[in-house]
C-alpha positions in Angstrom: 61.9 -3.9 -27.8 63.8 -6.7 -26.7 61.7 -9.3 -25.1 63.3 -11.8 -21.9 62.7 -15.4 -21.6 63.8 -17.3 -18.7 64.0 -20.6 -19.4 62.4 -22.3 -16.2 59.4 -19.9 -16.7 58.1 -21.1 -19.6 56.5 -24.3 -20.9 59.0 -26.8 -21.9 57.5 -26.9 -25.7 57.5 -23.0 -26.1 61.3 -23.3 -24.7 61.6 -26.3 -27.6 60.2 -24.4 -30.2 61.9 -21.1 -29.3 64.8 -22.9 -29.4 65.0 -24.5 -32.5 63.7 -21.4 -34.1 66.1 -19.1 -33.2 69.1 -22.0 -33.6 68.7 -22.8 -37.2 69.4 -24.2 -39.6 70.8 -27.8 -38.3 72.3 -30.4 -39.9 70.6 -33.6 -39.9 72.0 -36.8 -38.4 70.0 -39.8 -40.2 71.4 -42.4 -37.8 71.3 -46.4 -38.2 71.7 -48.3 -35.4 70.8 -52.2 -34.5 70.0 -53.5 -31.2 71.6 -56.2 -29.3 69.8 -58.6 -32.0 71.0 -57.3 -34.8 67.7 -55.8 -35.5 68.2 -52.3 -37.3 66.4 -48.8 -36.9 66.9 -45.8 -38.9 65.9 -41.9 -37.5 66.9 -38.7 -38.3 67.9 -36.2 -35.0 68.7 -32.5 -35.9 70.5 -31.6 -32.8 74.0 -32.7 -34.2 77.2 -31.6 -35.5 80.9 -32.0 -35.9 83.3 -31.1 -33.0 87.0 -31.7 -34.2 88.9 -33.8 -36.4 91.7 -35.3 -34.4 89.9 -37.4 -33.0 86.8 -37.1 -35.3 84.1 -36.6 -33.3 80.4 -36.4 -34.4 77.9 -35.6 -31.9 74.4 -36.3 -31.9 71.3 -36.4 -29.7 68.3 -38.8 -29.2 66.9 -36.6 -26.6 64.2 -38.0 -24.1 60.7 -37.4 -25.2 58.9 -33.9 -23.9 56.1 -35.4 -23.3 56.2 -38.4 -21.8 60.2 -38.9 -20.6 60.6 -41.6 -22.8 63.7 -42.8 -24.4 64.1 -43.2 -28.1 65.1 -46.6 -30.0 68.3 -45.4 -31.4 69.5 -44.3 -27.5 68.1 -47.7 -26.6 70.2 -49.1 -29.5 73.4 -47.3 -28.9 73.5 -48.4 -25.2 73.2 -52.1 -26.4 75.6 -51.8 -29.7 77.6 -48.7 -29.0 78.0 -48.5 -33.0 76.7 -45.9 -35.4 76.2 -45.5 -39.1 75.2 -41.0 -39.1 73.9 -40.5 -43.0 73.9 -37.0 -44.5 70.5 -36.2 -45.6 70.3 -34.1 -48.8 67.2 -32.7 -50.8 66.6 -36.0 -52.9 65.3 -38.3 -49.7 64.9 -35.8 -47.0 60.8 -37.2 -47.6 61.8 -40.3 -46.7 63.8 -39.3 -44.0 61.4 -37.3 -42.5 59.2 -40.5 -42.7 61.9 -42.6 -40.8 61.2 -40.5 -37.6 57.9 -42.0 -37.5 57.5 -43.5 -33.8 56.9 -47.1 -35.1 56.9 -49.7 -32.7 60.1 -51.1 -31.9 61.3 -53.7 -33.9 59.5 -52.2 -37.0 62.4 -51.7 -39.8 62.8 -47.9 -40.8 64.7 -49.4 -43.9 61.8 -50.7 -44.6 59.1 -48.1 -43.6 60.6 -45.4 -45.3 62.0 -47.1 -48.3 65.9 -47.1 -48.5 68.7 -49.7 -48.8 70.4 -51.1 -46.6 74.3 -51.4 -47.4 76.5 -53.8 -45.4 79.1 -51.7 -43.0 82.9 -52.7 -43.1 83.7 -52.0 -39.8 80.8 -51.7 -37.6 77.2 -53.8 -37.3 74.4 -51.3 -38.1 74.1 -50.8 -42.2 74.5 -48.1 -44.2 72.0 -45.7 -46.4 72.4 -46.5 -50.0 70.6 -43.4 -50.6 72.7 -40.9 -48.8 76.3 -39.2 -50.8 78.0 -39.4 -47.2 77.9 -42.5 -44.7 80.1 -42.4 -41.3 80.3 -45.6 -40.1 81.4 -44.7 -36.2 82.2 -46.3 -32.6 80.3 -44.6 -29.8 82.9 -43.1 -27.5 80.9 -42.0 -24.2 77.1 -41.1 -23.8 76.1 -38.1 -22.0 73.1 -38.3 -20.1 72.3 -34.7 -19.4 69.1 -34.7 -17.0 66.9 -37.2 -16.4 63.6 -35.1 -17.0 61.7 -35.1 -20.4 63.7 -33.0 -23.2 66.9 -34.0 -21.8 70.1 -34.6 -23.9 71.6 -37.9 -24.5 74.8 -36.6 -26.3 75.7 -39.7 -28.1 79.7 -39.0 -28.9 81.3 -40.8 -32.0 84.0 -41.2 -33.7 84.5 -41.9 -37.2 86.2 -45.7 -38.7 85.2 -45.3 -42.2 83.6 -42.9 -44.2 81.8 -43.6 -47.8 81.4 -41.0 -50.0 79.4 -41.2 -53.6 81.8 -39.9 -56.2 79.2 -37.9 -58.3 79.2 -35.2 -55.4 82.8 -34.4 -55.7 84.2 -31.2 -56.7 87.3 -31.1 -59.5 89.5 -31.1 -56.2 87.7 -34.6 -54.5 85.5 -32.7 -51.8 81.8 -32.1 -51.3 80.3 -29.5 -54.1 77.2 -28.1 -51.8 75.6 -28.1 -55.6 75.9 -31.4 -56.1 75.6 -33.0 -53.0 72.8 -30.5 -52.1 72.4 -31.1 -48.2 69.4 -29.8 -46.7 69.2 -28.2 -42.8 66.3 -28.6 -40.4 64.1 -25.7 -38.8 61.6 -25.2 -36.6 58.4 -26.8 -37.1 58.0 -28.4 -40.1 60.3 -26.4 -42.3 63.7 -27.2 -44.0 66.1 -25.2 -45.8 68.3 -26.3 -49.0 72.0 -25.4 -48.3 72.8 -25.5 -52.0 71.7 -23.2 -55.3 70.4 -19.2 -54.2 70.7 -19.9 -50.7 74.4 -19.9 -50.9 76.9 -16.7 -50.1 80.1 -16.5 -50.0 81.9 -14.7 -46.7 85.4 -14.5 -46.9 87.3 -15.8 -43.9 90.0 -12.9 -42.2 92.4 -16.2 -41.7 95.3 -15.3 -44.0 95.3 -11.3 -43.1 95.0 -8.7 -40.4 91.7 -6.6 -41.2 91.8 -3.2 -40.1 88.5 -3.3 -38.4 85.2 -1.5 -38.3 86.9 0.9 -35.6 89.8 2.1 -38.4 87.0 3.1 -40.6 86.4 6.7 -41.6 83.3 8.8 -39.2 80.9 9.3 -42.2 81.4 5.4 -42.8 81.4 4.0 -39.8 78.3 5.4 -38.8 76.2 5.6 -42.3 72.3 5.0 -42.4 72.7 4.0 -45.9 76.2 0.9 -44.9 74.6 -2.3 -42.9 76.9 -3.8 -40.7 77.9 -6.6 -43.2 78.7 -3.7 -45.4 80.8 -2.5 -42.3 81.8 -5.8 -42.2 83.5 -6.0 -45.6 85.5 -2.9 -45.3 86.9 -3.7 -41.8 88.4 -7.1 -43.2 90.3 -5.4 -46.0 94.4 -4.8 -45.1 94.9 -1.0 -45.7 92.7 1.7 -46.7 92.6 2.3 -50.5 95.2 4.5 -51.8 94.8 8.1 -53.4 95.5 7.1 -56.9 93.0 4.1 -56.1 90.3 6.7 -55.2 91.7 9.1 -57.7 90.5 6.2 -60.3 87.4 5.4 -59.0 86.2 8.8 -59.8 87.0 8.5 -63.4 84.3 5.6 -63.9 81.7 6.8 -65.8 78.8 6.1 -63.5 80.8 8.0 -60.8 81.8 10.7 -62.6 78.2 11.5 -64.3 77.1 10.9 -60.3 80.1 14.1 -59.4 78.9 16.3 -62.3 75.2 16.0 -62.0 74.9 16.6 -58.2 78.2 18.8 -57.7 75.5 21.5 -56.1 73.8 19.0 -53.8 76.4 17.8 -51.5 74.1 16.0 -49.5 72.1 14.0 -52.4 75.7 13.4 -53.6 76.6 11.9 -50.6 73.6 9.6 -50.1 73.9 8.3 -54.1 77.9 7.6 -53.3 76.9 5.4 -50.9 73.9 3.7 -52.4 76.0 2.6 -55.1 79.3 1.8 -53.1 76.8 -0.5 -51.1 75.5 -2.1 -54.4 79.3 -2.8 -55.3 79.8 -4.0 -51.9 77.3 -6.2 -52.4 78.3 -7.1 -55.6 81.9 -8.3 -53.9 83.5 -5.7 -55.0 84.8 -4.4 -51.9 87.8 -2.1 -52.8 85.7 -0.6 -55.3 83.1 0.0 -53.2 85.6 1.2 -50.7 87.1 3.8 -52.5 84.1 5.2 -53.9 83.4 5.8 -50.3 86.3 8.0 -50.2 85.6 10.2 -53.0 
């Protein structure tokens, strides 16, 4: 049963919360901005992300308030100083980010509230996060002011002058280990996810070859009751279907072969275990494997 929402039928926080439940998980923005007094705020926004690379572009939004159309400091800020420091937040201060967003009067100092440092920008006014392995230091290129009814976007767009980056989160080859930096992602309500440790996977990109597709894959396989469609989704990316002698192989392992002998009167049970266990090597990564014992 599918169910259908229209948007302008519903309450605007159902439509918020269905939202940012189904559009999940989102990085988090922990933006630093100063007014035009040089006094600094610090909030996290989770409706951001990155856009492109030539020019950099980070985009983030201080939407206005649901529930009374107000605007928030940082969009205040920005239209003031149109300069932004956007902090990754990762699991070791996301407390203490999450306190920042605390609607303290204006003026109040989030640096101070919530407990981080403040680090002097090179190129720009509002500071830095100490406390956070990635700081952009940007220019705001354009605003976008998407409605002027509460919940509307203000899509603040930036570009990137410098970016600061603590060493200890590096990889061998000088890029972000998600282990070590350990970013977190924000949900609905009051949940958060970690995007480093069990909750990674790995899904192999089809950029460097031409995968025959889910619609080149044998009847029985294509439509198994046994194969998900990630399972379908592993064999369509391979190149070529696996050769005889590559099936002729598979059926000398000895798991496979016990598996031919034991149920060579039960076609049907033999089929089903096949599959079971060219799903587990699927799952496993081991997709020609898998594949071929599919084809035995």
């Amino acid at each position: 049963m599918i169910r259908k929402v229209d948007p302008l039928g519903i309450p605007k926080p159902q439509l918020h919360k269905l939202i940012l439940g189904s559009i999940a998980p989102r990085p988090i923005a922990f933006a630093s901005t100063v007014d035009g007094n040089g006094n600094p705020n610090l909030a996290p926004f989770s409706f951001f992300n990155a856009f492109g690379i030539n020019p950099t572009t980070l985009i983030f939004s201080p939407s206005r308030r649901g529930r009374d159309n107000t605007t928030k400091h940082t969009y205040e800020n920005i239209k003031e100083v149109p300069e932004v420091v956007i902090n990754v937040v990762n699991h070791d201060m996301v407390h203490q980010a999450s306190l920042a967003s605390t609607e303290y009067p204006k003026g109040v100092n989030e640096f101070v509230k919530a407990g981080f440092t403040p680090l002097q920008s090179e190129t720009i006014k509002p500071f830095r996060v100490k406390e956070s392995p990635v700081q952009f230091e940007c220019k705001v290129r354009e605003v976008i002011e998407t409605g002027s009814e509460g919940g509307a976007a203000n899509l603040v767009i930036c570009e990137i002058l410098m970016i600061h980056v603590h060493e200890k989160i590096l990889d061998d080859a000088g890029f972000p280990d998600p282990n070590k930096i350990k970013l977190v992602g924000r949900h609905a309500g009051d949940y958060y996810v970690k995007a480093y440790g069990k909750s990674l996977f790995e899904v192999e990109k089809p950029l460097v070859r031409l995968g025959i597709g889910i619609d080149s894959l044998p009847e029985k396989i294509k439509f198994s009751k046994i194969l998900t469609g990630n399972n379908l989704g592993q064999l369509g990316n391979v190149e070529k279907l696996p050769s005889e002698r590559e099936v002729g192989e598979i059926k000398t392992h000895p798991v496979v072969a016990n598996l031919l002998d034991e149920l060579k009167d039960e076609p049907e049970r033999l089929e089903e275990e096949i599959q079971l266990l060219a799903q587990k090597w699927l799952d496993d990564g081991r997709i020609m494997d898998g594949f071929s014992l599919l084809l035995v």
